[in-house]
C-alpha positions as CSV (number, residue, x, y, z in Angstrom):
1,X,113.7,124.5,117.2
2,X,113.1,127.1,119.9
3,X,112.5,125.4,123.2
4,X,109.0,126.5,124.2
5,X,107.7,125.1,120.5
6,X,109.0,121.6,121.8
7,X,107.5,121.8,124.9
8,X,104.0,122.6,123.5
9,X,104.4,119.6,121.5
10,X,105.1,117.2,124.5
11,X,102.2,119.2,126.6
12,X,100.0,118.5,124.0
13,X,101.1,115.2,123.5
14,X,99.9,114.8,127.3
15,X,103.6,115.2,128.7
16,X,103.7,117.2,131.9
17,X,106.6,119.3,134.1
18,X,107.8,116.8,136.7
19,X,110.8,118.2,138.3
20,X,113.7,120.9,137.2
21,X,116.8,119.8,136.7
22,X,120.3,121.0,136.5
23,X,120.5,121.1,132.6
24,X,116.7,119.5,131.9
25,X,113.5,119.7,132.8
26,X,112.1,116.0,133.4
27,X,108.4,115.8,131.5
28,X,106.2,112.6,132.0
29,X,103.3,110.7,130.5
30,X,102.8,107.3,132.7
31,X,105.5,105.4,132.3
32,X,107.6,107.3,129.8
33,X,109.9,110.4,130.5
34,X,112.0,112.8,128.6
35,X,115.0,115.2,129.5
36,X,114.7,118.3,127.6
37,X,117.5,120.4,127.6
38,X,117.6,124.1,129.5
39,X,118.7,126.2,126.5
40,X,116.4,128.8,124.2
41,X,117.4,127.0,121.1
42,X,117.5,123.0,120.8
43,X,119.4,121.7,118.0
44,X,117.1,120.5,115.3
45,X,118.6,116.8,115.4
46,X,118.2,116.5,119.3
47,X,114.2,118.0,118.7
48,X,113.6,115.7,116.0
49,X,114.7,112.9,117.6
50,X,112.5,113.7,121.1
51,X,109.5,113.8,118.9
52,X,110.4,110.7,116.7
53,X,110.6,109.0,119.9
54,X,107.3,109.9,121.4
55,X,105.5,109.7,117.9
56,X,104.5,113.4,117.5
């Protein structure tokens, strides 16, 4: 799944940029966080799993 598709998802979901990291950007909703990796393709099983954990 390419990166910025992933991103829409969690921006959508309500998720927003907190801080850059060295290898992920940190998104937030409230309480919850998620690492997404730097890189222009994410492996499909890492995706899937971001957006089974979130419910998207």
């Amino acid at each position: 799944m390419k990166r910025r598709d992933l991103i829409k998802k969690l921006e959508n979901a309500g998720f927003r940029l907190v801080r850059n990291g060295s290898n992920h950007d940190i998104y937030a909703r409230g309480d919850e966080t998620e690492e997404v990796p730097r890189h222009k393709e994410i492996k499909e099983t890492t995706a899937k799993a971001i957006i089974k954990r979130r419910g998207l």
